[in-house]
mmCIF file of the C-alpha atoms, coordinates in Angstrom:
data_MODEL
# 
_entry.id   MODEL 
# 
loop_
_atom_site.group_PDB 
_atom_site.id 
_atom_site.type_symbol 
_atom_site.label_atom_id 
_atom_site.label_alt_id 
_atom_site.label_comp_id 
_atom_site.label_asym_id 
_atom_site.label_entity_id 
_atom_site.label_seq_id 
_atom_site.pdbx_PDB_ins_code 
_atom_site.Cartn_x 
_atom_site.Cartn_y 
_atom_site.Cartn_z 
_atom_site.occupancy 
_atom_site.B_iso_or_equiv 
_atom_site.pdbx_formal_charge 
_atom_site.auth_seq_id 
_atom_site.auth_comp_id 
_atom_site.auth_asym_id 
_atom_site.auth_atom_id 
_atom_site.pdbx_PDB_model_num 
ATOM 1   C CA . UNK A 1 1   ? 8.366   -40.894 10.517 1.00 0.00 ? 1   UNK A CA 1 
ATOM 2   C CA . UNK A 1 2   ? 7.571   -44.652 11.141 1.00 0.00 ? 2   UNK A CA 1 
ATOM 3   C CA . UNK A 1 3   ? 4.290   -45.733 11.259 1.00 0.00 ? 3   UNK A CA 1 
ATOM 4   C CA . UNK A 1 4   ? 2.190   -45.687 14.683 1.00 0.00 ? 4   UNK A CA 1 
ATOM 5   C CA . UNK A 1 5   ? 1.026   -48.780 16.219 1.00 0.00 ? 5   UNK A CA 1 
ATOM 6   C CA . UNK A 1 6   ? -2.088  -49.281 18.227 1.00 0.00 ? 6   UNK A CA 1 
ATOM 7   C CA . UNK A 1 7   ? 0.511   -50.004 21.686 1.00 0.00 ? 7   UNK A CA 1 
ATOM 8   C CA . UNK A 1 8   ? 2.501   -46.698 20.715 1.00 0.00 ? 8   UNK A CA 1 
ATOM 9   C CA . UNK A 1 9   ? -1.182  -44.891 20.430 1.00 0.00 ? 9   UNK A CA 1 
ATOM 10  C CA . UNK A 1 10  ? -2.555  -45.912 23.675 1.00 0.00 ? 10  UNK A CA 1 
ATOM 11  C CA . UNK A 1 11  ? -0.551  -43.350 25.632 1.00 0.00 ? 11  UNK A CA 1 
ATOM 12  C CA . UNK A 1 12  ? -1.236  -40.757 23.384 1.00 0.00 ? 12  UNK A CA 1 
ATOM 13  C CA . UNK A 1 13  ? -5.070  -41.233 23.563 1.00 0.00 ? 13  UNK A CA 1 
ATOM 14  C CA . UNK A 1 14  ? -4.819  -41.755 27.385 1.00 0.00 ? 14  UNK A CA 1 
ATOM 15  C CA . UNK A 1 15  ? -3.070  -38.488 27.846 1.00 0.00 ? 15  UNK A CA 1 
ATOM 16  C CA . UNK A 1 16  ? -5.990  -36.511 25.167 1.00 0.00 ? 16  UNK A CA 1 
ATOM 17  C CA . UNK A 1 17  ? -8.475  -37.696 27.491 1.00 0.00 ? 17  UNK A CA 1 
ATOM 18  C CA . UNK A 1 18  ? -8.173  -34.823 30.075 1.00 0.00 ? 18  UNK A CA 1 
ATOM 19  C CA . UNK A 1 19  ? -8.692  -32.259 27.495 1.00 0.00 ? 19  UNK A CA 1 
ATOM 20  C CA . UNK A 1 20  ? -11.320 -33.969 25.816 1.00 0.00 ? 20  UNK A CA 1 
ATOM 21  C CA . UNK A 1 21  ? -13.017 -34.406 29.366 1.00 0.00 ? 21  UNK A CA 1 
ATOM 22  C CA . UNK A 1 22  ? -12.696 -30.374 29.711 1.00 0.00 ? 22  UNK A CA 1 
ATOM 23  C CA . UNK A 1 23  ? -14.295 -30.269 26.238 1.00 0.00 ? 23  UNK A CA 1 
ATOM 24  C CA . UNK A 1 24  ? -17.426 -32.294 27.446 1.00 0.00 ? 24  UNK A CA 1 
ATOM 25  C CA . UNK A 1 25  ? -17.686 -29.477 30.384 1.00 0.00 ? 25  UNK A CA 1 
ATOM 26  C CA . UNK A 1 26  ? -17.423 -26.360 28.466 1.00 0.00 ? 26  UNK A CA 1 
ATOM 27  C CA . UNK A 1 27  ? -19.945 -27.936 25.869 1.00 0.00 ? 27  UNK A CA 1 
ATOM 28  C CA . UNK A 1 28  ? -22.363 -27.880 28.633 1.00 0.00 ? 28  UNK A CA 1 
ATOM 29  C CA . UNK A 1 29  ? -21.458 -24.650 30.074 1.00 0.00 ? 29  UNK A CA 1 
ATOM 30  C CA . UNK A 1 30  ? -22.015 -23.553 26.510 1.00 0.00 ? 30  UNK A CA 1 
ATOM 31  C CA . UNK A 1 31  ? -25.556 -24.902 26.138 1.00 0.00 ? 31  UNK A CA 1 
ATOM 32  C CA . UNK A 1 32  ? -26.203 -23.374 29.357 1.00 0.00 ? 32  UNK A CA 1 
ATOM 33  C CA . UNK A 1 33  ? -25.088 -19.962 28.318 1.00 0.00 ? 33  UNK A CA 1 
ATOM 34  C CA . UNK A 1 34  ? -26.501 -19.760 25.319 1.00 0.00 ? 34  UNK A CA 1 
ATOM 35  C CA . UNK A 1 35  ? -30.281 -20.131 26.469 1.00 0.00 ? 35  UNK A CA 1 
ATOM 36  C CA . UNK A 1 36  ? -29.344 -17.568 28.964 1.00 0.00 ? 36  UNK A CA 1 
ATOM 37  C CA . UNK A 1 37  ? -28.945 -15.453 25.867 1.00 0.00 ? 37  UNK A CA 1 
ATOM 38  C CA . UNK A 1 38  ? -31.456 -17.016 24.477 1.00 0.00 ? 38  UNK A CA 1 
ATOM 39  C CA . UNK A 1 39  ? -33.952 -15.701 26.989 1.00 0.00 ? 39  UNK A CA 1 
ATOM 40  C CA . UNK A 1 40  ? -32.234 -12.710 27.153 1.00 0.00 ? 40  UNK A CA 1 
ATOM 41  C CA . UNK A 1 41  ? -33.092 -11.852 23.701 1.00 0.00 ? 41  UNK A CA 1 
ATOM 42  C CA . UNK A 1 42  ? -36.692 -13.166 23.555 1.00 0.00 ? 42  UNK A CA 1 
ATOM 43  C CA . UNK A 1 43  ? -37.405 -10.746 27.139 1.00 0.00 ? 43  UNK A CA 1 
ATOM 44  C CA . UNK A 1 44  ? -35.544 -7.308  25.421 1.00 0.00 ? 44  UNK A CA 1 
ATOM 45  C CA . UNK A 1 45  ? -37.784 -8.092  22.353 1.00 0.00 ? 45  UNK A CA 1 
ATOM 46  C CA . UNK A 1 46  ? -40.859 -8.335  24.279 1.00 0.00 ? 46  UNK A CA 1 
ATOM 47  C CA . UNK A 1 47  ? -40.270 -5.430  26.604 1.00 0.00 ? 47  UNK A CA 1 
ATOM 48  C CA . UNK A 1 48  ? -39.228 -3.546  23.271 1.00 0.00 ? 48  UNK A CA 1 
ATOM 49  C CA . UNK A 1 49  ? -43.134 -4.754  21.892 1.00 0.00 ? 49  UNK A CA 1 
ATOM 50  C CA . UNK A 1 50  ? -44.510 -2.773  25.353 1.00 0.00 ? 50  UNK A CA 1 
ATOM 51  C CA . UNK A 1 51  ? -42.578 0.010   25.094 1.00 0.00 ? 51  UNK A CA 1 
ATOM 52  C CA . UNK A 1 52  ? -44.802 1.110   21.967 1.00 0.00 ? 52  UNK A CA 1 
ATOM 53  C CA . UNK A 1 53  ? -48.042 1.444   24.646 1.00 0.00 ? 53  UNK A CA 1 
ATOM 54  C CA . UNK A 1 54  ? -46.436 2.197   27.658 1.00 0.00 ? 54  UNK A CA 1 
ATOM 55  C CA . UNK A 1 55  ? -46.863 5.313   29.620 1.00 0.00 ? 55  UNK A CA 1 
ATOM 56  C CA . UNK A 1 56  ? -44.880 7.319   31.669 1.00 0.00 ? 56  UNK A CA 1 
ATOM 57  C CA . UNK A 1 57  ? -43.757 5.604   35.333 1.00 0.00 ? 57  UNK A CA 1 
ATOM 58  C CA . UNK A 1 58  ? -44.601 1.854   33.087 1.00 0.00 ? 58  UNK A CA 1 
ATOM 59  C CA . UNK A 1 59  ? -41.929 3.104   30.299 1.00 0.00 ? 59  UNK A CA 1 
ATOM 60  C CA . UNK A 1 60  ? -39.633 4.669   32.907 1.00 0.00 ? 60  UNK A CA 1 
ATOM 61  C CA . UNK A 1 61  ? -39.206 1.212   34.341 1.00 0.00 ? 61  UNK A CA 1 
ATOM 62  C CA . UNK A 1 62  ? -39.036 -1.303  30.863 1.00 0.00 ? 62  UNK A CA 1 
ATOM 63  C CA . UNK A 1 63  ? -36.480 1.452   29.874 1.00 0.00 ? 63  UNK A CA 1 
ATOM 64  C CA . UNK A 1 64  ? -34.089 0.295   33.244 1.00 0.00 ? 64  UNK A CA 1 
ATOM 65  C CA . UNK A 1 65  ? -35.152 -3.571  32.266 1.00 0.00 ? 65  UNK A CA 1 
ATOM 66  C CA . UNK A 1 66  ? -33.763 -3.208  28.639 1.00 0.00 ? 66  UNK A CA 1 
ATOM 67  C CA . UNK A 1 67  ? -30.964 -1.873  30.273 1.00 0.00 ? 67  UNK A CA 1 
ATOM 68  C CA . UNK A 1 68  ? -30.453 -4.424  32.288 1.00 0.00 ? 68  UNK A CA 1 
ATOM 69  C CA . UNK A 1 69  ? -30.939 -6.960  29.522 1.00 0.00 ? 69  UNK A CA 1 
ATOM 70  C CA . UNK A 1 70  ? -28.214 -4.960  27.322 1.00 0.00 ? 70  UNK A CA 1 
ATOM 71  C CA . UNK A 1 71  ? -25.585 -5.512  30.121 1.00 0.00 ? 71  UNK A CA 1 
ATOM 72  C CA . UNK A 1 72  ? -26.891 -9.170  30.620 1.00 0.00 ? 72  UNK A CA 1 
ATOM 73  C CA . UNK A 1 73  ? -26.658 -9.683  26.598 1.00 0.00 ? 73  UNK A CA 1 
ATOM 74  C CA . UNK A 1 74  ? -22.539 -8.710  26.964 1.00 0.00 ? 74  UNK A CA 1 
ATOM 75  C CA . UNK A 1 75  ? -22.112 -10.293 30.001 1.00 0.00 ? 75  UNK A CA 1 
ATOM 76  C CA . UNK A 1 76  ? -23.310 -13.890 28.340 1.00 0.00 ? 76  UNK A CA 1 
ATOM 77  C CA . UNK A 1 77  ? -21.600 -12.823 25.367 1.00 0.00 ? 77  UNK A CA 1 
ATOM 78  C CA . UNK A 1 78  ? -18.198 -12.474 26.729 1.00 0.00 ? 78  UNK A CA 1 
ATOM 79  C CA . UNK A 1 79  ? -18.923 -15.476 28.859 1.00 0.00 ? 79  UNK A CA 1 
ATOM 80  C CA . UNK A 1 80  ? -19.772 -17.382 25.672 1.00 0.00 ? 80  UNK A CA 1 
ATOM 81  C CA . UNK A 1 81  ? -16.905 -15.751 23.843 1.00 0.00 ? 81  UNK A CA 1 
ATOM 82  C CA . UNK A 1 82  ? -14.325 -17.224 26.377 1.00 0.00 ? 82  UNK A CA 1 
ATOM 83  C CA . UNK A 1 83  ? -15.672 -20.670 27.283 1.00 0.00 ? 83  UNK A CA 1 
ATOM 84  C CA . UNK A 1 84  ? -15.877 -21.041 23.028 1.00 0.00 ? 84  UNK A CA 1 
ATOM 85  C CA . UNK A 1 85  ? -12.011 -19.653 23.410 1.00 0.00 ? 85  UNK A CA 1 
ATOM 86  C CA . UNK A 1 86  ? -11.361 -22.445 26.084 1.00 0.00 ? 86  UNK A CA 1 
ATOM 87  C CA . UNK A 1 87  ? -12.763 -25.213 24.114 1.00 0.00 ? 87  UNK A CA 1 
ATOM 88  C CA . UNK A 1 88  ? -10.467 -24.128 21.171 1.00 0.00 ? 88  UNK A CA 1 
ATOM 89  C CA . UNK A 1 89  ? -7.315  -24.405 23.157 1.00 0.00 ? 89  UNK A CA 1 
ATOM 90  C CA . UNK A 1 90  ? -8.619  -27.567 24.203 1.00 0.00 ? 90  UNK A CA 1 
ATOM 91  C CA . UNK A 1 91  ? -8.747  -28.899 20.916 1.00 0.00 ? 91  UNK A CA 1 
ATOM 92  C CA . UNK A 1 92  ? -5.278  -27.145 19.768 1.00 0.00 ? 92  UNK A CA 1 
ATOM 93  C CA . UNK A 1 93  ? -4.113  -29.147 23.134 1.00 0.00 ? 93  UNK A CA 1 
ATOM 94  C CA . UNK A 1 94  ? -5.478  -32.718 21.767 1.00 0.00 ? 94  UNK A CA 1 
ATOM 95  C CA . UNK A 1 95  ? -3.732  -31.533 18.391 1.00 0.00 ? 95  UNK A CA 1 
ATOM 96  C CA . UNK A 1 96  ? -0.660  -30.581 20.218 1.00 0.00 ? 96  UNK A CA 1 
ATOM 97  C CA . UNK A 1 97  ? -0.218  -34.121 22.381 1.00 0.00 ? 97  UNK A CA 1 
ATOM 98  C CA . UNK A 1 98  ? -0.793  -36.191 18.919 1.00 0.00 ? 98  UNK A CA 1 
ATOM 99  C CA . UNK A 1 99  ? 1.509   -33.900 16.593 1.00 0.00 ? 99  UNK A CA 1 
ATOM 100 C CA . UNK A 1 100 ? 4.729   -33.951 19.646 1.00 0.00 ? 100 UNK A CA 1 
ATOM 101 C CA . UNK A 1 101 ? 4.063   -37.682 20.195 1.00 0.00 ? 101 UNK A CA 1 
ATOM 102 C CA . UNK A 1 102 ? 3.922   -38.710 16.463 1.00 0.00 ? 102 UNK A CA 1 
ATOM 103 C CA . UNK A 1 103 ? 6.879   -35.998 15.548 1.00 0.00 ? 103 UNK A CA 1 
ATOM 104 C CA . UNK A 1 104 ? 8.844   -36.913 18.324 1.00 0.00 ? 104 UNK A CA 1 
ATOM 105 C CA . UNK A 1 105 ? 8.830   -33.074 19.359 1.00 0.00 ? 105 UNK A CA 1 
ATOM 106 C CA . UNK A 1 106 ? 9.478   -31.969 22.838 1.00 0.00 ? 106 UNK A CA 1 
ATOM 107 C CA . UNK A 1 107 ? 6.550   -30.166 23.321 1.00 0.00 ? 107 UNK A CA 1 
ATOM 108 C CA . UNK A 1 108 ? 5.701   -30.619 26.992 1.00 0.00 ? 108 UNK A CA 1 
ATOM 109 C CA . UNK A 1 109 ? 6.356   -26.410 27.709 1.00 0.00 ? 109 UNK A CA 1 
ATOM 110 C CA . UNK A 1 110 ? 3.439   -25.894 24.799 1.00 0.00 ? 110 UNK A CA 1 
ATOM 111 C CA . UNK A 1 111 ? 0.861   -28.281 26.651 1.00 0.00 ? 111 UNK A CA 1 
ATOM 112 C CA . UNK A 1 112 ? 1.418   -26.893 29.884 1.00 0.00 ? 112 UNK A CA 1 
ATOM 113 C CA . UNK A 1 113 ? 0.631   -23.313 28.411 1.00 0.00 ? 113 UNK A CA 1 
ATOM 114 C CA . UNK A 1 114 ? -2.451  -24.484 26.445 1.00 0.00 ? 114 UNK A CA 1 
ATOM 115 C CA . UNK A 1 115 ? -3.872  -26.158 28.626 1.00 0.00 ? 115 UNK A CA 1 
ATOM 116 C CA . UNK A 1 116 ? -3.599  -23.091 31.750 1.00 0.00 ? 116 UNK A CA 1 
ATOM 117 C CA . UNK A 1 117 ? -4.923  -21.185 29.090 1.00 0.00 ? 117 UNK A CA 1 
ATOM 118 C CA . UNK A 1 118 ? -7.587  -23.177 28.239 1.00 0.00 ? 118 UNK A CA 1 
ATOM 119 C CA . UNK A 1 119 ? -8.710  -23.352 32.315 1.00 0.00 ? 119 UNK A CA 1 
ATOM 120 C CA . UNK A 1 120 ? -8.148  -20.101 32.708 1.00 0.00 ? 120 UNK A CA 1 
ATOM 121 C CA . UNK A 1 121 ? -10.410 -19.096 29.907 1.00 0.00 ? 121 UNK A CA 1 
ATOM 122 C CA . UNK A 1 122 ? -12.943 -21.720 31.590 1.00 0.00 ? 122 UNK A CA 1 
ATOM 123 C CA . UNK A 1 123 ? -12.401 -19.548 34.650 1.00 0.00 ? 123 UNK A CA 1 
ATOM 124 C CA . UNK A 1 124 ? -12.701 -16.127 33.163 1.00 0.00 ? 124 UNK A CA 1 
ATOM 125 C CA . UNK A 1 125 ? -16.362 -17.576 31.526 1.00 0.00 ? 125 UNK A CA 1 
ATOM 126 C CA . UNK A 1 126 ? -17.331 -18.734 35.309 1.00 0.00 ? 126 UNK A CA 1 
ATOM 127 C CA . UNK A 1 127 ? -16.787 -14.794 36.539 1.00 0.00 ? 127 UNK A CA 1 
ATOM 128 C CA . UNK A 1 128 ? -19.045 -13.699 33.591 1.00 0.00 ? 128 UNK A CA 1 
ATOM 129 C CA . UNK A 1 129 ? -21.989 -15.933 34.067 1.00 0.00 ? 129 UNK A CA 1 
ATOM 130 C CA . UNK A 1 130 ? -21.744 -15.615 37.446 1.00 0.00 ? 130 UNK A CA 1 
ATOM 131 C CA . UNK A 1 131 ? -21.743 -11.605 37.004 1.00 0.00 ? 131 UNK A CA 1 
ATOM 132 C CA . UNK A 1 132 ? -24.825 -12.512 34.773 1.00 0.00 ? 132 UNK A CA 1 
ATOM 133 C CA . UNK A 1 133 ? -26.853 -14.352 37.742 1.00 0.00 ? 133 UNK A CA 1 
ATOM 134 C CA . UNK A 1 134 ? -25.837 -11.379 39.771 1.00 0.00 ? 134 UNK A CA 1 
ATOM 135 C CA . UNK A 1 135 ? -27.552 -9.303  37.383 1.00 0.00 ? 135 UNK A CA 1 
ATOM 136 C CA . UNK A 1 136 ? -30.906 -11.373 36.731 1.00 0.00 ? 136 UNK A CA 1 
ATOM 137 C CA . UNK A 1 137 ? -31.285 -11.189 40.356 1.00 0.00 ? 137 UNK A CA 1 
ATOM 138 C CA . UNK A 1 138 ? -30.577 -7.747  41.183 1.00 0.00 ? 138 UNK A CA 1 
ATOM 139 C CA . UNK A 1 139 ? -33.025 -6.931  38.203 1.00 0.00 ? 139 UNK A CA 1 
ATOM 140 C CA . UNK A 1 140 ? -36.010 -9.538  39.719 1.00 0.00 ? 140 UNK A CA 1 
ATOM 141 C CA . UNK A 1 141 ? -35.394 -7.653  43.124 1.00 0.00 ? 141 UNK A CA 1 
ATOM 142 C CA . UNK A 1 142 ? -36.169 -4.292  41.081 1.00 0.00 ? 142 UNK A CA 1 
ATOM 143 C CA . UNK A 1 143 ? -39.669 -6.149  39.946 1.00 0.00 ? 143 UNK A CA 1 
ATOM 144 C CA . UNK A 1 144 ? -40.940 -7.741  43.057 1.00 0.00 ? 144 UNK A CA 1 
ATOM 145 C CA . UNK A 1 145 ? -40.095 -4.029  44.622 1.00 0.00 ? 145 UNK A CA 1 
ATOM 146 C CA . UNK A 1 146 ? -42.026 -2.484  42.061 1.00 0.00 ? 146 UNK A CA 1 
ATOM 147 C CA . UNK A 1 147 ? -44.924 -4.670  42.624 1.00 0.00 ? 147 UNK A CA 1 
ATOM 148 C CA . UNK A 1 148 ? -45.135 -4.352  46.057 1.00 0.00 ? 148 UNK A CA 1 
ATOM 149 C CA . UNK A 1 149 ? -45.258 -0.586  45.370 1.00 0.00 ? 149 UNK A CA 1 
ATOM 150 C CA . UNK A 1 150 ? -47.969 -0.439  42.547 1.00 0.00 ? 150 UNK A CA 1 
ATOM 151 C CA . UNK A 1 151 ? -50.205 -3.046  44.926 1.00 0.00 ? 151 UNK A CA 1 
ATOM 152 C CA . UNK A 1 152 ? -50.086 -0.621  48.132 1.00 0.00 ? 152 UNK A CA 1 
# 
């Protein structure tokens, strides 16, 4: 294996800059989803703190929030699970250019297949935080109904 030069480098870094650009995105979808959990987890612990004095109708409905919360807690999770998955292939895709190019290895069939992967883990993420949202919503319409209720 000769030795690289800086002019036989710039195409390789030129063509590691898409995947590192999808690694910049993800990173933020990541910070994003995990103070969704975060939130998540502070709520379920302090609905768990009223459940210990609540009564009847009032326990009835922090017992459907929790659940709620549960099935927001996996649907971050998995969302957080993938878009983690994604940034991996990303990096194995960066790894991938650098080891063909330097090699000399035909690898063009591998990229294309890490790097589908890697968008279509981005996109599987997108359907799980956006099932999240769907969630948080539905279970905020369940409170502002309940309030209206209780102040009649």
């Amino acid at each position: 294996m000769e030795t690289p030069t800086p002019d036989s480098l710039l195409p390789i870094i030129q063509l590691s800059v898409t995947p590192v650009i999808l690694l910049s995105g993800i990173g933020s979808l990541l910070i994003t989803l995990t103070n969704r959990m975060a939130r998540v987890v502070d709520r379920t612990r302090g609905l768990t703190t009223q459940m210990l004095t609540a009564h009847d109708e009032e326990r009835a409905h922090l017992e459907s929030q929790l659940d709620i919360l549960w099935h927001r807690a996996q649907l971050v999770r998995r969302a957080v699970t993938f878009a983690a998955t994604s940034m991996l292939m990303a990096c194995l895709l960066v790894m991938v250019i650098f080891a063909g190019a330097l090699l000399h290895f035909e690898l063009g069939a591998v990229m294309v297949g890490v790097f589908i992967a890697s968008v279509a883990l981005v996109i599987v993420a997108l359907v799980a935080f956006l099932q999240d949202i769907f969630v948080s919503l539905a279970a905020l319409k369940l409170d502002v109904e309940r309030a209206r209720r209780i102040s009649r």
